[in-house]
C-alpha positions in Angstrom: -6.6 -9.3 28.6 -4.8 -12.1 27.1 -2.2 -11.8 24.8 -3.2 -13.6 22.0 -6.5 -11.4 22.6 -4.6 -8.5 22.3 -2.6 -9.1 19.2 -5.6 -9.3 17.1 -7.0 -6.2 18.3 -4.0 -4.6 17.5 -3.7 -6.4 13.9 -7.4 -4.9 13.3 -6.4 -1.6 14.1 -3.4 -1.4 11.9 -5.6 -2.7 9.0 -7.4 0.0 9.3 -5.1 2.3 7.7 -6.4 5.5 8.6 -6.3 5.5 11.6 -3.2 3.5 12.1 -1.7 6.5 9.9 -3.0 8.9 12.0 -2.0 6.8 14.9 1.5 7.3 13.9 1.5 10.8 12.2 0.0 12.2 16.0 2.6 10.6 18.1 5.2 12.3 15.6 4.0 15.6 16.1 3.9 15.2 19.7 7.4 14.2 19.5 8.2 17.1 17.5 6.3 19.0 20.5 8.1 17.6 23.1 11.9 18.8 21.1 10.7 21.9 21.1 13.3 23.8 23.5 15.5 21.9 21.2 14.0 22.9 18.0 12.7 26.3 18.4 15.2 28.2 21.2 17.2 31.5 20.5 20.0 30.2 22.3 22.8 28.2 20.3 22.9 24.5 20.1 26.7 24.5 20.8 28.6 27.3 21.0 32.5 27.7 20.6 34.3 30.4 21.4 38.0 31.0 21.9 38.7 27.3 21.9 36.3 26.6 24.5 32.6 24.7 23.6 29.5 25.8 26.1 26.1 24.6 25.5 24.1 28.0 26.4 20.8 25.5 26.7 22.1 23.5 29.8 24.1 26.8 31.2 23.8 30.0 31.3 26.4 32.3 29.7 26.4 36.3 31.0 27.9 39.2 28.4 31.2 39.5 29.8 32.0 36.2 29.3 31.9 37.3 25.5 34.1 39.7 25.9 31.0 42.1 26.4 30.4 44.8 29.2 27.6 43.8 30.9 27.2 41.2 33.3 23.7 40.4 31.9 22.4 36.9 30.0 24.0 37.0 26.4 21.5 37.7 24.2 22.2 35.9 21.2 20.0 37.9 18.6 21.9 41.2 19.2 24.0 41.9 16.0 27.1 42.9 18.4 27.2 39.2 20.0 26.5 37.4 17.1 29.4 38.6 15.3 31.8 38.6 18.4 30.6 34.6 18.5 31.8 34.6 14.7 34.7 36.7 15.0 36.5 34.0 17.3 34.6 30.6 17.1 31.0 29.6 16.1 27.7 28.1 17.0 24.8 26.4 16.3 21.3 27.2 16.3 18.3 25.3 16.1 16.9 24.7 13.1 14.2 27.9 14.4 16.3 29.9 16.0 13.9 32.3 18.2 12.2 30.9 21.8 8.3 31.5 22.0 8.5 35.0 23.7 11.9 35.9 21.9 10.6 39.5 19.8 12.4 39.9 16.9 13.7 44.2 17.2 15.4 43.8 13.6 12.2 43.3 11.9 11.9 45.7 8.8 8.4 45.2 9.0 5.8 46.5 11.4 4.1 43.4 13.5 2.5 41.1 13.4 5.0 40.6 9.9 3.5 38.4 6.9 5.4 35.1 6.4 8.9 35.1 5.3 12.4 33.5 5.5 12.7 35.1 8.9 9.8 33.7 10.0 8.5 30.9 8.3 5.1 31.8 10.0 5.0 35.8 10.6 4.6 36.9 13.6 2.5 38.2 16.3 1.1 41.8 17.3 4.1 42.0 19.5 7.3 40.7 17.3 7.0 36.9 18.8 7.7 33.9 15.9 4.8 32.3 15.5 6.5 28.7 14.4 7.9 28.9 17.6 4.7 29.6 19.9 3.1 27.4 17.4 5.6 24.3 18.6 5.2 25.3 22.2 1.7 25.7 22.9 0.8 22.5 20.6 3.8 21.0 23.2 1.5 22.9 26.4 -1.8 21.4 25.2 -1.2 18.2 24.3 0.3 17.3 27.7 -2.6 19.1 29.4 -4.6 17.1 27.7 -2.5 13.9 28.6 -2.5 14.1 32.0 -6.1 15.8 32.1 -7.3 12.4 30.4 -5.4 9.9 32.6 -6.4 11.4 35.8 -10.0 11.7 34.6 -10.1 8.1 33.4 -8.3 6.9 36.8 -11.3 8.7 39.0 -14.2 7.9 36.6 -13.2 4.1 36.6 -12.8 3.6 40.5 -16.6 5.7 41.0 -17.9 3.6 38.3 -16.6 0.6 39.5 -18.0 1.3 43.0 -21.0 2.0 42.3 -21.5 -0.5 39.3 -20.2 -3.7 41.7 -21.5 -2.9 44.8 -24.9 -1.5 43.5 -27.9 -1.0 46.0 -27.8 2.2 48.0 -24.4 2.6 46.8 -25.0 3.2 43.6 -28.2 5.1 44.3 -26.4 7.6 46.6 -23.5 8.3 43.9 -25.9 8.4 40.9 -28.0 11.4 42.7 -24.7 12.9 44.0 -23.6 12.4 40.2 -26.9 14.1 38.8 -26.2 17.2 41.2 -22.5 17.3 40.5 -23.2 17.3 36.2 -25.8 20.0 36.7 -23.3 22.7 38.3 -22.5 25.4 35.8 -18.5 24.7 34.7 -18.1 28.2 33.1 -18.9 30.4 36.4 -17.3 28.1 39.0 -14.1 28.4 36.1 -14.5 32.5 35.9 -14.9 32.5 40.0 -11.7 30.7 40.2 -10.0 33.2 37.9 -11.0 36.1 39.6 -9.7 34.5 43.2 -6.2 32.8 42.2 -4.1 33.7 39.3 -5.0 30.3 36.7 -2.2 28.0 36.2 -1.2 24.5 34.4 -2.0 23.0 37.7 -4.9 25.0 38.7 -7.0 24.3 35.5 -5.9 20.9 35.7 -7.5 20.6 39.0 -10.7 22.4 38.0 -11.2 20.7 35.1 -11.0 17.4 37.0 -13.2 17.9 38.9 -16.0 17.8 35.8 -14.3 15.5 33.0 -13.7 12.3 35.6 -17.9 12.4 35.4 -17.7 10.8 31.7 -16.8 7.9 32.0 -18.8 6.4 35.0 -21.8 5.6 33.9 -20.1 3.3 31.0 -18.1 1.7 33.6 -21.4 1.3 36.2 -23.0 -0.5 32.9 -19.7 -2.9 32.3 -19.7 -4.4 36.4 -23.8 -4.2 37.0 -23.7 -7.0 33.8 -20.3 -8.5 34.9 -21.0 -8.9 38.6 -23.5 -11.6 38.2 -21.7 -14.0 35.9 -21.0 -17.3 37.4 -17.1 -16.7 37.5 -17.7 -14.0 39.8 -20.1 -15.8 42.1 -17.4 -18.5 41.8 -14.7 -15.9 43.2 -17.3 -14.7 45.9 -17.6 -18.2 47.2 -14.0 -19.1 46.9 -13.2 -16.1 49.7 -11.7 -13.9 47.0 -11.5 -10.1 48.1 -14.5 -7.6 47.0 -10.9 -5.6 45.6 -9.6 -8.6 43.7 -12.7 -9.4 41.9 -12.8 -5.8 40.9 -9.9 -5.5 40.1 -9.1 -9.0 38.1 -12.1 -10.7 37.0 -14.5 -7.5 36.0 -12.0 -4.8 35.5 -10.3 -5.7 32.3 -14.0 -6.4 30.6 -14.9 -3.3 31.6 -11.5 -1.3 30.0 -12.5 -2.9 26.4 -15.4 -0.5 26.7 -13.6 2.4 28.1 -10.3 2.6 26.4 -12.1 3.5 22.9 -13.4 6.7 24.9 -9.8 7.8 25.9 -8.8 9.5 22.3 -12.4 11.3 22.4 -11.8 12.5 25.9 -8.5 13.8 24.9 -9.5 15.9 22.1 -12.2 17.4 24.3 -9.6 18.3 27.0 -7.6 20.2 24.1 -10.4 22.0 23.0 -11.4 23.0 26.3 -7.9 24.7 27.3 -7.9 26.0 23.7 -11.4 27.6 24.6 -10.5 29.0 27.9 -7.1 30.8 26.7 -9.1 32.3 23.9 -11.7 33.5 26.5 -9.1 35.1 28.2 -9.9 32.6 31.8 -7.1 29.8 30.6 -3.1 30.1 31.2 -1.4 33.3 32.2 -0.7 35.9 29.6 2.3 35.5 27.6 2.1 31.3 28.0 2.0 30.1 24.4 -1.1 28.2 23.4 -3.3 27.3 20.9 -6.2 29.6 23.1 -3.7 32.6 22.4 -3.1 32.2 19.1 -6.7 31.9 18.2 -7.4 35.3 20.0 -4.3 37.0 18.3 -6.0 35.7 15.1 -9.3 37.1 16.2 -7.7 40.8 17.2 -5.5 40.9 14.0 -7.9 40.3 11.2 -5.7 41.6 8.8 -2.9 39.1 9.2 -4.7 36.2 8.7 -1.9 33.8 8.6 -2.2 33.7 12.1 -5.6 32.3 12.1 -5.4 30.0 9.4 -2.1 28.4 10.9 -3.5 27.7 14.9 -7.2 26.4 12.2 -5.2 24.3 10.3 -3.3 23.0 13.9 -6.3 22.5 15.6 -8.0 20.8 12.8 -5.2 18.3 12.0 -4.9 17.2 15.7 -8.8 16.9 16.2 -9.1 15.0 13.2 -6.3 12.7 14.1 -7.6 11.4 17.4 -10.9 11.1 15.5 -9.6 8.9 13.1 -7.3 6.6 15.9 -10.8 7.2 18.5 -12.7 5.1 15.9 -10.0 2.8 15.3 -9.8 1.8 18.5 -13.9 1.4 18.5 -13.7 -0.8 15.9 -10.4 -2.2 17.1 -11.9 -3.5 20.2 -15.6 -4.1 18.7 -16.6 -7.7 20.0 -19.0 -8.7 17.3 -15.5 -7.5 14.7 -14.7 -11.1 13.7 -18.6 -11.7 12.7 -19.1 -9.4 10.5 -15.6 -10.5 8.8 
C-alpha cells in the first residue's frame, strides 16, 4: 500500500465524523482501561510517613512498618492505619480508591449498596466497588479481545492465502477440512474443556482460536484466486520470484484492503463472546472481574439494578463504537469511494 494511497483512505475516514469520533472516544477508554491499577487501587499513590516516601504500588509495605503489630500487608482501608498514615505524614490515593476485589467492611448499608459518594457505582452482592471492577474487566476484555483478533486474523490470512494462491487440490482439501471444522459444536467442546482444566486468560484464548481464525479465510481465498492470475503475477512467476514473495508482496496487500474492514467486527464479537461465557458461568475463574460477571451479578440481584444498567450501558457504548469505526473503515477503504464523490 503506497503512501499517498494511504493518506487518502485515512482523510476519508476522518471525514466521516462518526466514526472518526468513535475512533478516538474508544482508544480513550481503553486507555483509561489500561491505568486502571493506577486509577482504581486501594493502595496509596505515594505515601509519606515519618519523613520517608514509599510507593505501596511498586512495593509492598507490611503493618509493622507502620508502627502496627502485625507483620501482615498494610491494609490501607482499616480506620487504625489510615489515621496512623495521617498522624505522622500523608498519602495519596487514586482518584477511586478501592482495587476490584477490595470489600468495603465500613459500609452502613447492606450489599450490594445503591450508588453513593462511596461508591460512585454501588456495589456488588459481596461489598466489591463496582467502578472499580467496572475499569478492570472492561481493561480484561478488551485485551482479550485484542490479542483474540490479531492471532485469528494472522491464521485466517496464511489458510486463506494458501489455499486461495495455490488452488487445485489444495484448496479443495482445506475447504472440506474447513466445512468439517465450522460444523463442530463450539459451546460443548468449550463446557468439556471447563469441566477438564480450570478456564484461564490463556486457555479460552486458545479455544477460542481455534474457531474465530475460520472467518476470515474464505474473504482471503476470494482476494488471491482473482489476484493470482493478473499479469503482474505471471510476470513475477516468470521472473523466478518465490511462490512466498509473490504472496507476500504482490497479492497480499490487495487482499488486506478487504480484510482489514473485518478486524473492528471480529473484535466486538470476541468481547461479546468472553462476555457470554463469564455470564454462563464457563469463562474466567470466579472472582476475575469482567463484563460476563457483572452481567450475572445484575441477573442475580434484580433489585439493584444499577448493576445491570451500568455493565448495559458499558457494553453498548463499546459495541456501538467499533460499529461505527467497523463501517468507517468499510467505507474508508471502499474502491469505487472516489466515484460516487
Amino acid at each position: 500500500m503506497s503512501r499517498s494511497l494511504f493518506q487518502r483512505r485515512w482523510r476519508r475516514f476522518r471525514a466521516n465524523k462518526r466514526a472518526f469520533r468513535s475512533f478516538v472516544l474508544f482508544w480513550i477508554l481503553f486507555a483509561v482501561s489500561l491505568l486502571s491499577p493506577v486509577l482504581a487501587n486501594d493502595k496509596p499513590l505515594v505515601l509519606l510517613y515519618r519523613g520517608t516516601f514509599f510507593f505501596p504500588m511498586m512495593e509492598t509495605l507490611t503493618d509493622d512498618r507502620l508502627d502496627g503489630n502485625l507483620p501482615t500487608v498494610a491494609d490501607y482501608t482499616d480506620n487504625y492505619t489510615k489515621w496512623q498514615i495521617h498522624k505522622y505524614g500523608g498519602m495519596v490515593m487514586p482518584p477511586v480508591p478501592w482495587h476490584y476485589d477490595t470489600v468495603d467492611y465500613d459500609a452502613d448499608t447492606p450489599f450490594p449498596a445503591p450508588p453513593s459518594f462511596r461508591h460512585l457505582l454501588g456495589t456488588d452482592d459481596q461489598g466489591r466497588d463496582i467502578l472499580a471492577r467496572l475499569m478492570y474487566g472492561l481493561r480484561l476484555s478488551l485485551l482479550f479481545g485484542l490479542a483474540l483478533t490479531a492471532c485469528s486474523a494472522l491464521i485466517g490470512i496464511l489458510v486463506g492465502a494458501v489455499q486461495g494462491y495455490f488452488g487445485g487440490k489444495t484448496d479443495l482439501v482445506i475447504g472440506r477440512i474447513l466445512e468439517i471444522w465450522s460444523s463442530l459444536p463450539q459451546l460443548f467442546i468449550l463446557i468439556i474443556v471447563s469441566s477438564l482444566i480450570a478456564p484461564g486468560f490463556l486457555t479460552l484464548l486458545v479455544v477460542l482460536l481455534l474457531f474465530s481464525w475460520t472467518s476470515l479465510t474464505g474473504v482471503v481465498r476470494a482476494e488471491f484466486l482473482k489476484t493470482r492470475n493478473l499479469e503482474y503475477v505471471k510476470a513475477a512467476k516468470i521472473l523466478g520470484v518465490s511462490d512466498w514473495n509473490i504472496m507476500r508482496r504482490h497479492i497480499l496487500p490487495n487482499a488486506l484492503v478487504a480484510t482489514i474492514t473485518y478486524i473492528p467486527f471480529m473484535l466486538s464479537g470476541a468481547v461479546v463472546a468472553l462476555s457470554a461465557l463469564d455470564f454462563l458461568g464457563l469463562g474466567l475463574p470466579p472472582g476475575t472481574p469482567s463484563l460476563g460477571e457483572l452481567i450475572r451479578q445484575g441477573k442475580e440481584n434484580l433489585q439493584a439494578p444499577w448493576i445491570g444498567v451500568t455493565v448495559f450501558v458499558t457494553l453498548t457504548l463499546i459495541l456501538s463504537l467499533l460499529l461505527f469505526i467497523g463501517e468507517g473503515v468499510r467505507d474508508a477503504f471502499d474502491p469505487h469511494a472516489e466515484e460516487k464523490k
